[in-house]
N, CA, C and O of each residue as an XYZ file, in Angstrom:
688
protein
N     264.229     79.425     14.072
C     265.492     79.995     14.464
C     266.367     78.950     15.172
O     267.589     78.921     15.021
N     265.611     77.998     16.038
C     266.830     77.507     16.950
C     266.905     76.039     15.972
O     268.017     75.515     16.012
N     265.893     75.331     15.126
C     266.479     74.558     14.258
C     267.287     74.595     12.799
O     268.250     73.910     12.453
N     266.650     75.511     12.143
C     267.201     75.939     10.970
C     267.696     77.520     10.568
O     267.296     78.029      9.520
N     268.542     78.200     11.434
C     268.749     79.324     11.379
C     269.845     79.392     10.488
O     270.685     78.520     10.264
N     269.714     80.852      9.866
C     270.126     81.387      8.224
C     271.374     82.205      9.047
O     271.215     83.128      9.845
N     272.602     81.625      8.637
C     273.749     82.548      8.613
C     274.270     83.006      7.596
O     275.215     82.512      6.981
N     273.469     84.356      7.255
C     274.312     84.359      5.905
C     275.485     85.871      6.425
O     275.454     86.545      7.455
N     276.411     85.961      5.220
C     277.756     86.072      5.522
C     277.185     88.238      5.746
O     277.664     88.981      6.603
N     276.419     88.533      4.980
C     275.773     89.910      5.408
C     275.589     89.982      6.896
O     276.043     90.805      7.691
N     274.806     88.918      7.097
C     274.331     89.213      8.743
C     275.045     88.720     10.067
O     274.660     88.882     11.225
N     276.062     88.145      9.657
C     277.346     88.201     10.455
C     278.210     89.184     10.382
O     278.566     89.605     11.483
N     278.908     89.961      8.987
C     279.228     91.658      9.072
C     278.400     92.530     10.102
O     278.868     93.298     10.942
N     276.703     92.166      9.790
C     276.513     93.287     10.641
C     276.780     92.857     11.654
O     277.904     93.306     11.876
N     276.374     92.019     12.787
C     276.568     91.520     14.079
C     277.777     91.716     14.426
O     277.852     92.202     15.555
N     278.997     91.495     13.801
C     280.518     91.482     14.050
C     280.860     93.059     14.430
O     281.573     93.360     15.388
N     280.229     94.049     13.512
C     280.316     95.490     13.558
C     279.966     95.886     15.360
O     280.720     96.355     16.213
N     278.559     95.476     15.442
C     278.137     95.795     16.618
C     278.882     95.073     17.732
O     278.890     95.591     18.849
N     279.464     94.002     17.535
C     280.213     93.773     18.731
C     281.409     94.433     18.805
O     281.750     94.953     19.868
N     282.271     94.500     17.573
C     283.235     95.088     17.848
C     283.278     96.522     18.265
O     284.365     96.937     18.666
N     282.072     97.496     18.229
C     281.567     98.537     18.776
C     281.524     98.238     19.983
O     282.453     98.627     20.691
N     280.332     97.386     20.631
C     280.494     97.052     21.950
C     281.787     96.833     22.974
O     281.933     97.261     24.119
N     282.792     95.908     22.053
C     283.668     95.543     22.506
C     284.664     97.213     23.111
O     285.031     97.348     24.278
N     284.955     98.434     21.841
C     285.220     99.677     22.207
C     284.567    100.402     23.240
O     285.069    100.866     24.264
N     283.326    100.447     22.831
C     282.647    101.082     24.850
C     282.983    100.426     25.429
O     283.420    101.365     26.094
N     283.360     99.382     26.096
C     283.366     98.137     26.808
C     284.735     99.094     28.218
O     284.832     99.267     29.433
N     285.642     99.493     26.668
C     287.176    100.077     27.523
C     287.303    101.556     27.813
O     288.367    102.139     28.025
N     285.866    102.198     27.796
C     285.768    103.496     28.181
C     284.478    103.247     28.983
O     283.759    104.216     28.742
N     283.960    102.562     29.668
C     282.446    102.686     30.474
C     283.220    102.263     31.429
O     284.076    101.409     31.199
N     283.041    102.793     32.645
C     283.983    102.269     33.953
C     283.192    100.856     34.440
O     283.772     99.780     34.291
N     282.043    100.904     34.940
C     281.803     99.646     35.187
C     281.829     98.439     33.542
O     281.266     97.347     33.468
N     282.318     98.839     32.891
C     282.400     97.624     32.202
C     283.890     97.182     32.039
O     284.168     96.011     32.294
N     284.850     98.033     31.635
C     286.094     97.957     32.081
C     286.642     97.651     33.458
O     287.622     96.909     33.529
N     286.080     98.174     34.612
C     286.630     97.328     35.589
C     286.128     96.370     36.148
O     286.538     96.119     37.281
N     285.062     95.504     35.546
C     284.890     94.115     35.749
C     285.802     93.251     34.818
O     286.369     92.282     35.325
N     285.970     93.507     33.600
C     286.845     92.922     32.958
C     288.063     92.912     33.623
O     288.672     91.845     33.536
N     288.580     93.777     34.248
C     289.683     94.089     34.979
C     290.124     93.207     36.291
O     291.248     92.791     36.574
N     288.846     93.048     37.029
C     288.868     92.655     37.919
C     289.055     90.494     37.553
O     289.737     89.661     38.150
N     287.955     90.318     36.172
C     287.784     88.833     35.671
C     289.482     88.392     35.107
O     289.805     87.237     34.829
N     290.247     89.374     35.043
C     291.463     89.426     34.428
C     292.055     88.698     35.331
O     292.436     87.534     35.202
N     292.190     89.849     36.889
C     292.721     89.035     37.808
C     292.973     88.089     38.975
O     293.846     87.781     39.787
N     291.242     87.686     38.468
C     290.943     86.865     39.274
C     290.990     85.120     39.053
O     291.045     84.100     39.740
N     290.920     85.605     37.370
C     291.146     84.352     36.220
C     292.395     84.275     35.539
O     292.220     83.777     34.427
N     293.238     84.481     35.693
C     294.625     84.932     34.475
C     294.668     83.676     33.550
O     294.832     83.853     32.343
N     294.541     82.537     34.004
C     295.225     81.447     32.843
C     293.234     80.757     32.568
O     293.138     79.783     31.821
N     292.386     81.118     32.961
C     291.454     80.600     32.496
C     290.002     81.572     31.329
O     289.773     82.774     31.469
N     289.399     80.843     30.496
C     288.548     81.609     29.897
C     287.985     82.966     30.373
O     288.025     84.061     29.811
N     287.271     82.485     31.948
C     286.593     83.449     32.597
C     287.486     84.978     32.685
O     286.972     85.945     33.247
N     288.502     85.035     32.228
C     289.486     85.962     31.901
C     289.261     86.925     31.173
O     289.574     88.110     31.289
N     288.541     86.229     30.190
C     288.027     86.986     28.543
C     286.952     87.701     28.869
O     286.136     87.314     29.705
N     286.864     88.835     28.215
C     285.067     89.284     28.246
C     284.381     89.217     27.628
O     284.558     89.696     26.508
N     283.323     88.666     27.914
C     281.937     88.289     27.194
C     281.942     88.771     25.895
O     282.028     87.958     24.974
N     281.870     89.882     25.681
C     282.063     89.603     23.930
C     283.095     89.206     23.186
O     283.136     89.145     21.957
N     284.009     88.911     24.031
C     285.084     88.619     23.292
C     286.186     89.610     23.030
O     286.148     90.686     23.625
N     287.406     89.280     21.986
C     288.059     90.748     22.152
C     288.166     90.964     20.306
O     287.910     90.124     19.442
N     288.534     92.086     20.172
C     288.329     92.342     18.853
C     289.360     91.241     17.923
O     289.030     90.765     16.838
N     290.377     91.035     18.474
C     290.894     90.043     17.991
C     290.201     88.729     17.554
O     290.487     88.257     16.454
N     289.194     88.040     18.460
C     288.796     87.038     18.318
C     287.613     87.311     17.807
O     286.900     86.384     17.424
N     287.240     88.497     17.720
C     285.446     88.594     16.903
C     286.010     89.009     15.396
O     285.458     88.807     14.314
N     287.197     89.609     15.647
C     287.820     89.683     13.608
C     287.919     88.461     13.411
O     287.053     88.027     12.650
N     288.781     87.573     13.875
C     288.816     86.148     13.217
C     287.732     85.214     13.037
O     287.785     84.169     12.389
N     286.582     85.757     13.771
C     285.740     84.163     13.673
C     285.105     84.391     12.134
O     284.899     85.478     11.596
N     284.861     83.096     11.599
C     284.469     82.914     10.022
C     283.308     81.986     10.423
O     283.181     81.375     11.485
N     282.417     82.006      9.267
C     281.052     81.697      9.421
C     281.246     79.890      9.676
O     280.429     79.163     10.242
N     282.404     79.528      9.147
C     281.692     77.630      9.453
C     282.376     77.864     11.334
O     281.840     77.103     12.140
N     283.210     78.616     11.782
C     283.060     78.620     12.831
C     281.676     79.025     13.575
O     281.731     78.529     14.700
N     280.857     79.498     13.456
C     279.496     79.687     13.932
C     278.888     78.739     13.663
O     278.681     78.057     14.668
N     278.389     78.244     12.575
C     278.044     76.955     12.483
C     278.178     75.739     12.790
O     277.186     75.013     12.723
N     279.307     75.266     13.161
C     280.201     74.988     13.946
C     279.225     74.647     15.364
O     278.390     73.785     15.637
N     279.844     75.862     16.110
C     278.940     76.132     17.570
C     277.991     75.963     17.721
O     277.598     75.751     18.868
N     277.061     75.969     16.577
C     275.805     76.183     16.548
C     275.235     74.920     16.400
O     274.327     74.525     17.131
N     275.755     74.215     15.426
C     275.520     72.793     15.635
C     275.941     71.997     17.084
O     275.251     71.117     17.599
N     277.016     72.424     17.533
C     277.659     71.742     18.785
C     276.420     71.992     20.157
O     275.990     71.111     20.902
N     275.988     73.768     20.169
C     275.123     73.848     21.362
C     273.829     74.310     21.189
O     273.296     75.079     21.989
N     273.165     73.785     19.953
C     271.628     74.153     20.019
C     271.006     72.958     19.199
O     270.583     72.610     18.097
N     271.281     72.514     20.700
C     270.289     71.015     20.262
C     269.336     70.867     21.534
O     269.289     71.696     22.443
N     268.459     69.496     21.458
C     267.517     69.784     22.315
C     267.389     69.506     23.485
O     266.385     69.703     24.169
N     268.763     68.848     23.936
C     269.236     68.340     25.262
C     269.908     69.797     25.878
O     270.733     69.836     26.791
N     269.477     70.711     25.315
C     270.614     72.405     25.904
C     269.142     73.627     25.840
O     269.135     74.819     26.146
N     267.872     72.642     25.257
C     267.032     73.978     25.118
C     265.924     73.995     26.323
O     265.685     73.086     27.117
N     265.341     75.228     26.239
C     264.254     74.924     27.200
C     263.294     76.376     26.900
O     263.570     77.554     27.124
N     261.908     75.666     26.226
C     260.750     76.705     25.485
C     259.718     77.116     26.480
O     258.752     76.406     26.759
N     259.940     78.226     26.980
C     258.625     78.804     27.542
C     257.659     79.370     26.846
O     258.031     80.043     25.885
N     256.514     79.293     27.052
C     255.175     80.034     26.615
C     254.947     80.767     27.388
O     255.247     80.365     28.512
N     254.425     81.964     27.340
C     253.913     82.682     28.490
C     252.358     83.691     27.255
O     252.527     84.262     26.178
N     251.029     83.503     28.066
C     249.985     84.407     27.331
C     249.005     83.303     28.046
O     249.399     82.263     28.575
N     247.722     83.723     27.955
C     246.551     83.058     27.807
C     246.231     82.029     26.334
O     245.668     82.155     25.247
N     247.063     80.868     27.182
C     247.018     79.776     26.159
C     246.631     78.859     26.745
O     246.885     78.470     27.885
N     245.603     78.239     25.514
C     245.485     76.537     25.772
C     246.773     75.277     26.201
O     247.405     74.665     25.340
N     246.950     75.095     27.653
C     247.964     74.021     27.383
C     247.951     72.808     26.680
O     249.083     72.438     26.367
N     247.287     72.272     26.425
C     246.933     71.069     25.590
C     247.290     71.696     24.156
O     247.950     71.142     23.276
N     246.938     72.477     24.128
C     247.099     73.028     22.387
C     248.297     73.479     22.312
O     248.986     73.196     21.331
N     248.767     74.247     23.302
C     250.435     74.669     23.043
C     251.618     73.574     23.312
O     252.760     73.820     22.922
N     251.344     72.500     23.913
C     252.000     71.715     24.067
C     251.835     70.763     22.912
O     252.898     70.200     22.649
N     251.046     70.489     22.309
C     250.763     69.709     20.928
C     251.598     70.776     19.721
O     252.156     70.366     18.703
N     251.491     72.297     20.190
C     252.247     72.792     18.793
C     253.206     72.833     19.025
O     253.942     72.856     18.038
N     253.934     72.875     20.457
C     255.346     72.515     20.621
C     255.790     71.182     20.112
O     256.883     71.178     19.545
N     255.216     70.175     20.198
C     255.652     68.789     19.813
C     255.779     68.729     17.790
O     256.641     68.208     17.082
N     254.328     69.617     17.360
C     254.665     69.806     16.053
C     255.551     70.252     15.238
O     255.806     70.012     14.058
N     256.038     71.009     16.107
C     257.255     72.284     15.269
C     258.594     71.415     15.832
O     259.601     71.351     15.126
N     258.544     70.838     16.982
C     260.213     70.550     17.545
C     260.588     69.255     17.459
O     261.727     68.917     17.781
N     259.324     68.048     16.846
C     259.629     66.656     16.739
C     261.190     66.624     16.204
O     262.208     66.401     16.859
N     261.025     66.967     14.583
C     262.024     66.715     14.029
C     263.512     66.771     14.640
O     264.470     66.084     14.287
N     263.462     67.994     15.887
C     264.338     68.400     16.310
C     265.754     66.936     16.705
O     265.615     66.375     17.792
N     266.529     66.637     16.119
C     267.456     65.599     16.351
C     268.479     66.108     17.300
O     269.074     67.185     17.243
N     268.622     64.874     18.450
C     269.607     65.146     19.628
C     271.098     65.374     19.058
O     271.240     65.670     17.872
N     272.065     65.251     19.805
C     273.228     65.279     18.946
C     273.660     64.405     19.707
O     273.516     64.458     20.929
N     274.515     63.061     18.817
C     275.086     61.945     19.224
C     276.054     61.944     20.001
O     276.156     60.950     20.720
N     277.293     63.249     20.158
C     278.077     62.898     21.032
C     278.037     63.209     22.602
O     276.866     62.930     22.860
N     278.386     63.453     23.314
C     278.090     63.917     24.895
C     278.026     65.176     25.282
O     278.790     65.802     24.548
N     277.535     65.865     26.025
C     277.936     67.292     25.984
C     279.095     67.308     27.181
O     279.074     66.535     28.139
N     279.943     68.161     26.990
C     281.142     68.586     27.919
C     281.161     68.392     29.237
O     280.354     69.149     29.778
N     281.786     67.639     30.068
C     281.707     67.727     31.470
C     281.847     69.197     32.092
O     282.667     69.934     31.544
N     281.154     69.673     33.139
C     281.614     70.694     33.624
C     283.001     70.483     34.091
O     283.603     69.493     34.508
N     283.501     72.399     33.782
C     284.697     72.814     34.672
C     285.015     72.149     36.315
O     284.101     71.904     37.103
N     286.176     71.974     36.558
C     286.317     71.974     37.847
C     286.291     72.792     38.599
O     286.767     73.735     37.966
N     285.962     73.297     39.990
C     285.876     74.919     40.448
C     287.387     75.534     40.671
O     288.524     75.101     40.859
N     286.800     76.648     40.555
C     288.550     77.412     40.691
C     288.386     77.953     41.894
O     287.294     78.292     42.351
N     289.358     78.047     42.401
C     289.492     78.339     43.715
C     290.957     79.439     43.549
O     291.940     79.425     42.808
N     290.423     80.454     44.794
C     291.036     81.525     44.909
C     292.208     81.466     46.079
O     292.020     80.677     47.006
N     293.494     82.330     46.068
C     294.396     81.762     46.994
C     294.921     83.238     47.286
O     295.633     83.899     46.530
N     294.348     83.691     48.741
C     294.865     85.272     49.007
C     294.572     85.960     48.270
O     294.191     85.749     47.119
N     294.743     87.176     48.982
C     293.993     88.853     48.419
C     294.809     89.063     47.878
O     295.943     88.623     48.070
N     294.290     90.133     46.669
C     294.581     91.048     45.390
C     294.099     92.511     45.435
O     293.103     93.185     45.699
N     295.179     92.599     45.088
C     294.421     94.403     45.050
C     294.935     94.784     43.581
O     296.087     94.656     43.167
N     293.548     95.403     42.714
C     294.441     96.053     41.839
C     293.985     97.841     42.034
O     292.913     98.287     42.440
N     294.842     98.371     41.721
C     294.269     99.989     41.675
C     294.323    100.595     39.711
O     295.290    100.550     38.950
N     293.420    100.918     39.534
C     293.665    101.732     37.965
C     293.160    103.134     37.982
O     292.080    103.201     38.569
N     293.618    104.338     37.502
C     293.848    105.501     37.684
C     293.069    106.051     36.229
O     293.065    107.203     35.796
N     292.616    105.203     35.817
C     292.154    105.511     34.269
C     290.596    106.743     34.456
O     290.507    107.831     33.887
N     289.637    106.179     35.327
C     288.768    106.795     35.339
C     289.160    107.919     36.396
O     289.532    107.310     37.399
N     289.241    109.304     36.616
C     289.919    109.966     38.167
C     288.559    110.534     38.206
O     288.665    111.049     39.319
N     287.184    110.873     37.780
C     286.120    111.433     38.072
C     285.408    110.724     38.752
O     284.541    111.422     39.278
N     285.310    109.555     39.053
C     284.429    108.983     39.640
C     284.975    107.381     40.469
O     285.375    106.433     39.792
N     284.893    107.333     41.972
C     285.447    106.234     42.472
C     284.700    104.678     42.086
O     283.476    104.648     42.213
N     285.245    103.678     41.724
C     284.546    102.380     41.508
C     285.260    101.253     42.786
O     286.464    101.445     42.958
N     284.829    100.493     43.381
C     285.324     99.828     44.176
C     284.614     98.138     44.075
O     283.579     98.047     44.735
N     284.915     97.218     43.562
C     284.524     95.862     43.384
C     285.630     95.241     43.966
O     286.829     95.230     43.685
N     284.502     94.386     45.423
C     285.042     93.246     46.714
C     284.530     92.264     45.219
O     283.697     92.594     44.375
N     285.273     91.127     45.275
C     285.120     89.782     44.470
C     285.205     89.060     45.667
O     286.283     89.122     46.259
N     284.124     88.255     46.248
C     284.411     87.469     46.801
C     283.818     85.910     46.511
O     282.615     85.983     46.258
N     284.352     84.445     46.476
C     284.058     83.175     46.219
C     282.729     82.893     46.355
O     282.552     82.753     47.566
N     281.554     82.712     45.695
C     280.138     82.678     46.384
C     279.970     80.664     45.622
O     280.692     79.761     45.201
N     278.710     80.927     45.847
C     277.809     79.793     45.363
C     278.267     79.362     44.215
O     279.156     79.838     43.510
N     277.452     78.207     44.027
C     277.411     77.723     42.494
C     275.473     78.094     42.135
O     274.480     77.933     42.845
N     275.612     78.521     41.005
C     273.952     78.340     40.034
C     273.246     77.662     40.920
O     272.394     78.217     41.613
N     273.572     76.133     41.018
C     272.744     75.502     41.637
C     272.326     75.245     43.127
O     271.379     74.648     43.640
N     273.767     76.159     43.784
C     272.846     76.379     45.474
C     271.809     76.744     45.805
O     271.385     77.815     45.371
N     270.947     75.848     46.820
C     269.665     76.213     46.913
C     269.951     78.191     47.619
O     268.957     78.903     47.475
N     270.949     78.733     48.146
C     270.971     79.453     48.795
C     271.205     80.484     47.765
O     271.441     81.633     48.139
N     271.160     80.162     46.354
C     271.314     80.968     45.574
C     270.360     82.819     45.636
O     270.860     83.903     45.936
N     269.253     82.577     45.321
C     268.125     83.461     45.227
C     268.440     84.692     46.107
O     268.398     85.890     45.829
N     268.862     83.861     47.584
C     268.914     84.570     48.653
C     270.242     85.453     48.737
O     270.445     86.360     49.544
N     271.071     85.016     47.772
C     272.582     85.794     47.478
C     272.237     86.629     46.442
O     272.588     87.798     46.606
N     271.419     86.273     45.012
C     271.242     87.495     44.504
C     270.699     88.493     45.120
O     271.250     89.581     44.947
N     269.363     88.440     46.096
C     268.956     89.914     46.685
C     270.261     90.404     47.729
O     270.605     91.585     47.776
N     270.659     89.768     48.219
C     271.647     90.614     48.944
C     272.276     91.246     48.394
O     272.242     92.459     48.600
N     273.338     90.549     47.214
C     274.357     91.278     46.309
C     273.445     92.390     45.632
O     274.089     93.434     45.522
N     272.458     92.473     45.260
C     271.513     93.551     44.439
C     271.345     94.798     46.013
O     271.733     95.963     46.097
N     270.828     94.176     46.757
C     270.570     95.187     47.770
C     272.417     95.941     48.220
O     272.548     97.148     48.417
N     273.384     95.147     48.286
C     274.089     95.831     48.503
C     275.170     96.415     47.863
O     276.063     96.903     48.556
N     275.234     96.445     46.713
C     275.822     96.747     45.467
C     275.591     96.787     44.528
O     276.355     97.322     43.724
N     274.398     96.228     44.153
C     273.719     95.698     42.592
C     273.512     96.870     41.909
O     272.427     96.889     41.329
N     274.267     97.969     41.767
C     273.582     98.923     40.979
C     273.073    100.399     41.412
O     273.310    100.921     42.501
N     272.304    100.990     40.321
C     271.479    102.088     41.583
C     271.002    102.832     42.206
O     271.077    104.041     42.426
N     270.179    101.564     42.670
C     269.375    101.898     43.512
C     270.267    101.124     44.641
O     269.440    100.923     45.531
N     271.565    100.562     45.098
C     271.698     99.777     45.946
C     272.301    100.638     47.634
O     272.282    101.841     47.894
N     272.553    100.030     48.096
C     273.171    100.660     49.170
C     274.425    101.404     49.310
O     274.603    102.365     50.059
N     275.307    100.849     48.489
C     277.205    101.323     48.062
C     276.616    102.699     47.305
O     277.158    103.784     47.513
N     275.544    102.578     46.473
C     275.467    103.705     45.242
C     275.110    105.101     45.871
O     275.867    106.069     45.798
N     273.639    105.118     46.621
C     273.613    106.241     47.779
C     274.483    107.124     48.520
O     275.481    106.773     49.149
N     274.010    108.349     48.392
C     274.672    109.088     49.065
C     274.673    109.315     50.761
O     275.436    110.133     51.274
């Protein structure tokens, strides 16, 4: 799959279907609509704007050498990383990893520098009236990067105090 994977033009219809499905719940599920809402205005002129699946606009247009495309650009072996997990021989699984992924060829040009950080300037409020059965309230506030060691310790908080729920905001 991650060296020689089959795009054929059937199994991109189907995939395209299901996103563009996804993409429709997306604007009737309140927490999924008002994160988009919120990535809207917290990002206006940058990607992070868009939502993850994309919008139906841009999942109608994409054509298969565009996937291929991507696919060549970010699944190479300087972007992968193979876990095993079972009662395995390491010596033996690490020899069949080397068998199956030798061939695997780097890709010659560089990969992308990261983004610069974006930085936020004063409060926003948006209010939307769309859902009236049920209140949603998302604080956005500037956190970490991935790689802060203080990371771990921000996901349990954000989980303990909003994450969902079982969290603290969700309780009655």
């Amino acid at each position: 799959m991650a060296q020689n994977s089959l795009m054929t033009n059937e199994m991109i219809e189907k995939e395209r279907k299901v996103l563009l499905e996804e993409i429709s719940l997306a604007n009737i599920y309140p927490p999924s609509y008002i994160l988009n809402l919120v990535s809207k205005t917290l990002f206006p002129q940058n990607a992070l704007a868009l939502p993850i699946s994309g919008t139906k606009n841009s999942v109608q247009a994409i054509q298969r050498d565009d996937l291929l495309r991507f696919y060549r650009l970010h699944y190479v072996p300087e972007q992968a990383f193979i876990t095993l997990v079972g009662n395995l021989n390491p010596l033996k699984a690490l020899e069949a990893v080397r068998a199956h992924f030798s061939s695997w060829t780097a890709r010659s040009e560089p990969l992308s520098p990261p983004s610069p950080p974006l930085r936020q300037n004063g409060f926003r409020e948006v209010r939307e009236r769309k859902f009236l059965d049920q209140a949603i309230v998302v604080l956005a506030l500037q956190a970490m990067g991935r790689h802060d060691l203080d990371r771990p310790a921000f996901e349990i908080v954000n989980a303990v105090l909003g994450g969902g729920g079982h969290s603290r905001l969700y309780q009655e």
